[in-house]
N, C-alpha and C positions, 0 to 999 in steps of 0.2 A: 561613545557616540550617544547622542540624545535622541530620541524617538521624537513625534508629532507636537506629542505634549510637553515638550521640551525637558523629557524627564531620562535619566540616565540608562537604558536599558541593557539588560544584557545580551537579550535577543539581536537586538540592532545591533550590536560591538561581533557580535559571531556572524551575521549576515554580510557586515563590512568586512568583516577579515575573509570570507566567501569570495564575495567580488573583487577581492585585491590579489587573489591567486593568483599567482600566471599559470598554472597547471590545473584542470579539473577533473576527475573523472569520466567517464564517458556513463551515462546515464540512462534508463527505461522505467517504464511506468506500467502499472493498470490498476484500470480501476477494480473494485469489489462492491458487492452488494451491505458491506458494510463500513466502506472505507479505502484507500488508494495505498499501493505498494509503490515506491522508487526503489531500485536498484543499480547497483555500479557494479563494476567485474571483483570487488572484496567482501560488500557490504550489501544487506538488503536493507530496510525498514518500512514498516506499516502501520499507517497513523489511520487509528479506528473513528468511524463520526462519535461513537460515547465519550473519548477525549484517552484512550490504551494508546500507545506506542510498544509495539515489537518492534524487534531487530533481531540479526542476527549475521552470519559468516557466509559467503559465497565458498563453493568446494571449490580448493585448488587443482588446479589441471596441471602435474609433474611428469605427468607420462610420456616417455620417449614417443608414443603410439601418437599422442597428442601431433605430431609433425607431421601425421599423412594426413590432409586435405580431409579427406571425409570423415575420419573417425575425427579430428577436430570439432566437428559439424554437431556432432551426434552427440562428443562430448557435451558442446553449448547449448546444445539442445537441454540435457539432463541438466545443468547447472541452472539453466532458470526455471526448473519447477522447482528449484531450493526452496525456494519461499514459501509452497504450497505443499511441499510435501513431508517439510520436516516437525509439523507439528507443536507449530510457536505462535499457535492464535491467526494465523493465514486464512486457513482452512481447516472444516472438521474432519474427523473420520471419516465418515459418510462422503464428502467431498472427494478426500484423499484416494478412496476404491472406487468411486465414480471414474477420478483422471483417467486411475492406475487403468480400467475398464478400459476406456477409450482410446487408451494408447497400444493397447493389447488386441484388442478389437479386429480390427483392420487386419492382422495377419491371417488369422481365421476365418476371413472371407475369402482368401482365396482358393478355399475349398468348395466354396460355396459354386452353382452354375451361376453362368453371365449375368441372368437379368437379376435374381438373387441376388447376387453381388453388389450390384448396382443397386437395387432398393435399401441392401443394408447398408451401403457408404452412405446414401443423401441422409437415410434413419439418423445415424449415426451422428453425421454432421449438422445436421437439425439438433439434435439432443441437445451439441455440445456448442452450438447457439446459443440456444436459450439455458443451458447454464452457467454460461457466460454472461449474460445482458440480463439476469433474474434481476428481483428485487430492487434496490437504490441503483445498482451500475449504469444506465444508463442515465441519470440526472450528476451520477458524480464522475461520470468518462468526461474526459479533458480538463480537472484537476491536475491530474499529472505531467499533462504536456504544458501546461501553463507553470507546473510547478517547474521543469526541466528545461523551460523557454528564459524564465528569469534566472536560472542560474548562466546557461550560455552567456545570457545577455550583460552579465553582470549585474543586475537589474535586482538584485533580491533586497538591499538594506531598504532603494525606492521603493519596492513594491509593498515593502512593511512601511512605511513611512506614508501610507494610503494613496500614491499615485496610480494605484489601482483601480481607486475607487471604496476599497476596505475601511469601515469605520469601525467596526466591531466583532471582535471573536469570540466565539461562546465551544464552550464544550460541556460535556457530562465526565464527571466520573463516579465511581462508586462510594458511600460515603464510610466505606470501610476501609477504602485504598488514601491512606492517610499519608504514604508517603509518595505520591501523585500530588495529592493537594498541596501538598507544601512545598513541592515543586514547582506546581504552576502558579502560586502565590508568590515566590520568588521571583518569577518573569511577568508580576502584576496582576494577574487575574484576579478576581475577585467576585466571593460568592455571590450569584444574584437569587437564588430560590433552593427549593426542594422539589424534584417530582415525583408525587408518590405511586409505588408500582408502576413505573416508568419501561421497565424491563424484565422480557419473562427470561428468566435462567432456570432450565429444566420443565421443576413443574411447579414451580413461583413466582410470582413476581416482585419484581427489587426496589427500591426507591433509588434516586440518583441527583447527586448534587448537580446543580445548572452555575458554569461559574464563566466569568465574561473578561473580556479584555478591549476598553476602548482604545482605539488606536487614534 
């Protein structure tokens, strides 16, 4: 299939074979303060704004238990913090005993008296607000659902084919991560700059390739 520019892509040949499924996964999304996660009941992956792609495995559910109604529940419950809690660039550590906190929390107030109670749930639910909607996530919330609308729709080789509106894609990557570059050189991109100390890692900062894709 040829993209915009009338040029052979691969991207577009994988987007088409996408929308010619007759079967698609069932799909969810969110966003992050550094990027958007999609999910299907196998597969997770999360596509970082510096231009990282993680992936990784959904936990199978083979448990007989799996059949009663609730523990099902609870089960699903635990399978989608996969993504946050296994420690594949999602989320940091810090993040990770934050969740673990919150999720833990709420038993231990029922020790607490009534109004107690009640001020550490809203505390609580406040927190995990705003650490939910910190940083970039709320300019990049509804990425996802626009990304999981054009697959429904069939809609993803148009939507790369700029009936979006998309003229250009840009990413960062590291100018150490050399086999990143060559793979997004392979699907056209192509370097536009250097940014110097673009990114603190730790306690320095990094320089990062700026590489683009006109569509």
């Amino acid at each position: 299939m040829r993209d915009s520019r009338g040029v052979n892509s691969p991207v577009a040949d994988l987007l088409a074979r996408a929308d010619a499924a007759s079967v698609l996964p069932k799909l969810g999304g969110m966003a992050r303060p550094n990027g958007v996660v999609i999910v299907s009941e196998r597969f997770w992956a999360f596509a970082t704004t510096s231009g990282e792609l993680h992936e990784g495995a959904m936990p199978l559910r083979r448990s007989r238990a799996s059949r009663i109604p609730l523990v099902r529940g609870l089960l699903q419950l635990a399978a989608s913090m996969a993504p946050l809690v296994r420690g594949r660039g999602v989320a940091r550590l810090r993040e990770r005993l934050f969740l673990l906190a919150a999720l833990l929390l709420p038993f231990a107030f029922v020790a607490l008296p009534g109004r107690l109670e009640l001020a550490a749930g809203i505390l609580t639910t406040a927190a995990i607000i705003l650490w939910l909607f910190r940083g970039r996530t709320l300019r990049l919330h509804g990425a996802e659902h626009r990304a999981i609308a054009a697959v429904e729709a069939g809609s993803l080789a148009a939507t790369w084919a700029r009936e979006a509106g998309v003229s250009k894609l840009e990413l960062h990557v590291f100018p150490w991560n050399e086999p990143a570059i060559a793979l997004y050189e392979q699907f056209g991109f192509e370097r536009e700059g250097l940014r110097k100390a673009h990114y603190r890692r730790g306690d320095e900062y990094v320089d990062a390739i700026l590489m683009a894709l006109r569509l």
